[in-house]
C-alpha positions, 0 to 999 in steps of 0.5 A: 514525475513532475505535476502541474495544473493549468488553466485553458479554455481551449484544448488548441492551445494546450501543448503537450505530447497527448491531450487525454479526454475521458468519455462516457459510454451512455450514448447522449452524453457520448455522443455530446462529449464527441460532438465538442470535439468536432468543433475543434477538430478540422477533419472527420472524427466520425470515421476513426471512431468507428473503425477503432470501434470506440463508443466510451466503454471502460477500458477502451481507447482512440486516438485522434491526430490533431490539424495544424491549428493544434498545440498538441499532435494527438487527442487520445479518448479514453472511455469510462463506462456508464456514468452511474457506474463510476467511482474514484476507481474509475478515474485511478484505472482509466488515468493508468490506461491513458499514461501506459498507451503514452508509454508505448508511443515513448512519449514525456508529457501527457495532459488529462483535461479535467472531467465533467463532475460526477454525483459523489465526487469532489473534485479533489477526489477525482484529482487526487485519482487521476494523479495516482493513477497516472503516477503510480502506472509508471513504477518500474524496479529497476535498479538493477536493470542495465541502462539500456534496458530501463523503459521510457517513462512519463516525465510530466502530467499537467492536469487542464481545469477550466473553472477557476472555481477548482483550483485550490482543491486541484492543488491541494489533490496534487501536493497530496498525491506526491506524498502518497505516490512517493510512500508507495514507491518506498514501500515498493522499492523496499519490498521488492529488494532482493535480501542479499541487498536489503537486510535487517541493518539496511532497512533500519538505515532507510528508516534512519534516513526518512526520519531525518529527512521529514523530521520525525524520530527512528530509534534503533535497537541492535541485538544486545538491546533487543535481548536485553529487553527481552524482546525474545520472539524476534531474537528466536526467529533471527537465530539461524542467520548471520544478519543481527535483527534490528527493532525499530521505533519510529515517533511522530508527534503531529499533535502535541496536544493530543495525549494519546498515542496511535501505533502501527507494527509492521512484520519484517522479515527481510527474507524467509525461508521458513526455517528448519521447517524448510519451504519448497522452492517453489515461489521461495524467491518471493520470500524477500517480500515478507517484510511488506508490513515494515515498508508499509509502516515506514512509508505511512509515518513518512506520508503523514509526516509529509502531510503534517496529519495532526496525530501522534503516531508510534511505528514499531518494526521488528526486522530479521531473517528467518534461516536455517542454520545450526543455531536456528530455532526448532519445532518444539522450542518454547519462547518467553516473550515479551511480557512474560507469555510463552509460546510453543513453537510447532512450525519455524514457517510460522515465525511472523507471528512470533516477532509480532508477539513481541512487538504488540506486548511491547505497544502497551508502553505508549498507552495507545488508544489503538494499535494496527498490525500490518503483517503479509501473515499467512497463505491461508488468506490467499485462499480465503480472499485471494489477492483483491481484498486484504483480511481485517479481524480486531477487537473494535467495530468502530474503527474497523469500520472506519478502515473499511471506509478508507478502503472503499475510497482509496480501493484498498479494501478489506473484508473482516474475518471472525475471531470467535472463541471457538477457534481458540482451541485449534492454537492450544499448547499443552506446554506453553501459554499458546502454539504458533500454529492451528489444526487444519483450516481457519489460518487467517483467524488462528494466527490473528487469535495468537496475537490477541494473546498479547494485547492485553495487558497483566490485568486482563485489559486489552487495547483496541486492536486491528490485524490487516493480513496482506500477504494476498494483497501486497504480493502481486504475480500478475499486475494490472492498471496502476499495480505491477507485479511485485510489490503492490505497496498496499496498505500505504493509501489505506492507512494514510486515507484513514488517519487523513480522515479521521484526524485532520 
């Protein structure tokens, strides 16, 4: 989609399909926002209003036919709700409900005349809102539908400012949401791809080429590399399928004066069937989407590339397919991994946790200052959180705080969970260092307590570490506003927000 600022003082002269004005629904500001409208409007607005029933309450929406004097042929209101009430949030959901009401009338340019301030808010806050929200509602995967069956979509959004003052923070808004909307729909189009299309192999070769394209480094290790490393977590998993897995390093160096070292591991499973402790088929389709995580990894270093964020980041994927086969690794079996700890396999369906292992031993060679595991891990957290909040558990208040704010202002937002010692127990092998698998209950704090077991290094030392369990939040059944069902893409704004705050 193509976006663009302009500057107009009057709204006739704007030309476009649908001019967009926000509304509030406290009634003396309401009913002033209506009355500027009239003064440009020739025909009565009173009566529309009040057969839509239209008084600015979040969610609603009218629309005006404009005179003959009007450059654009409709004024569409959009409401906002109570005025204290309103967020970045706000503005992101009522932008998508004003580009999905465009959608149904096929239209291809809408502008959105920029708002009145809010208390807290700066402009390019709101900007930035409004661009994703109008952008992000119009994803569609649709790769794989026939032409004649793909739904008209926006082509253009001018955002119309009439102080000159906003200019430069509107432009910065705009150049930042193209990055980030352009991430999400990587991370979407990779999650949402059937596995018969994406497999490990593929996946690498987007990595390859996003590296290339935004000047930053993907190395790539095949299955000899990775056995040879001893990265044995993620060769135990692959076993049981013909696609090889493939472990991915992705490097950007945004900061050559900066020694330390930030690392993001993604889970990726391209697809998952659980392995010989076979899932029911119910919702199995899903399973192509278990490699969330990588696609998130890979579309983060890709926006903060784009945006020459000043950090040196290390992306670490580890990719296969979970399959049952004659070869396929089976309850009981004991994985040496990376770095020496082992583990007992009690359930194959619990494989995420086993290439992650690998992974986060692997993460203590770039002396990190911290590392962020990003993985769609267990169901338990859907029952936990449901699909709204995304699970934080690590070992460093600081920066789970700092998460914690970025969630809050991209809405992406997380809630911690515990990793207190008593749950340790429930993940105690009689036979390896650590089982793959707890007792009943608590499978959101168990798993993250696997991968505690690999962050620290042969002296006892850990790194700062976060866990982000997303397999709630980045698989979506029902979408809504500017999120389809699907792939959500979660997880992209969270981290690009967080490293453009904390380092820029």
């Amino acid at each position: 989609m193509q976006l663009s600022i302009s500057f107009f003082s009057n709204i006739k002269e704007i030309k476009s399909d649908l001019i967009t004005l926000f509304v509030f629904s406290n009634k003396h500001l309401f009913e002033n926002q209506i009355n500027k409208i009239k003064k440009f409007l020739s025909n009565n607005i009173d009566r529309v209003l009040r057969l839509e029933k239209f008084n600015g309450e979040f969610e609603s929406s009218c629309f005006i036919y404009t005179d003959k004097n009007f450059k654009s042929p409709i004024i569409q209101l959009i409401g906002l709700g109570d005025q204290k009430n309103i967020n970045n949030e706000t503005f992101r959901k009522a932008s998508a409900i004003a580009a999905l009401n465009a959608n149904k009338f096929k239209l291809n340019h809408i502008s959105i005349i920029f708002p009145e301030l809010i208390k807290g808010l700066t402009p390019k806050h709101i900007a930035k809102a409004i661009f994703e929200g109008v952008v992000l509602s119009q994803y569609k995967f649709d790769k794989f539908l026939s032409p004649n069956q793909r739904k008209t979509r926006l082509k253009k959004l001018t955002l119309i400012y009439d102080s000159l003052k906003q200019r430069e923070e509107l432009n910065e808004a705009k150049l930042e949401s193209k990055i980030i909307c352009d991430g999400i729909f990587l991370a979407r189009d990779l999650t949402n791809m059937p596995a018969s299309e994406l497999y490990p192999k593929i996946f690498a070769n987007y990595a390859k080429k996003s590296a290339k394209e935004y000047n930053y480094k993907a190395q790539i290790w095949n299955k000899e590399k990775i056995k040879k490393i001893g990265l044995n977590g993620l060769i135990a998993v692959s076993s049981g399928s013909k696609h090889p897995p493939r472990f991915i390093i992705l490097k950007y160096d945004g900061e050559k004066s900066h020694k330390s070292n930030i690392v993001l591991i993604g889970k990726g499973i391209t697809f998952d069937s659980g392995g010989l402790s076979l899932k029911s088929a119910d919702n199995m389709a899903e399973m192509k989407m278990d490699m969330s995580g990588a696609a998130v990894v890979l579309a983060t270093i890709q926006s903060v590339a784009r945006m020459k964020i000043p950090v040196n980041l290390i992306g670490l994927i580890p990719i296969c397919e979970n399959m049952p086969s004659g070869s396929a690794l089976k309850p009981g079996d004991i994985i040496k991994h990376y770095g020496g700890k082992t583990s007992e396999v009690a359930n194959t369906d619990a494989e995420g946790r086993l290439i992650l292992a690998d992974a986060l031993a692997y993460a203590h060679k770039f002396k990190p200052e911290l590392v962020i595991d990003i993985a769609t891990l267990t169901g338990a957290v859907i029952s936990a959180l449901g699909h709204h909040v995304t699970a934080i558990l690590g070992n460093d208040q600081e920066y789970i705080k700092k998460i914690k704010q970025a969630g809050e202002q991209t809405y992406e937002r997380v809630w911690e969970l515990p990793l207190y010692d008593e749950y340790k127990k429930q993940i105690k092998s009689e036979v390896a260092d650590v089982k793959n698998i707890g007792t009943r209950g608590a499978g959101v704090i168990t798993a993250a307590l696997f991968l505690k077991n690999f962050i620290s290094d042969k002296n006892g030392k850990e790194y700062k570490w976060i866990h982000l369990d997303i397999a709630g939040t980045a698989i979506i059944n029902e979408g809504s506003y500017y999120i389809q069902s699907g792939a959500s893409g979660v997880g992209v704004r969270l981290l690009t927000e967080f490293f453009k705050t904390n380092y820029s």
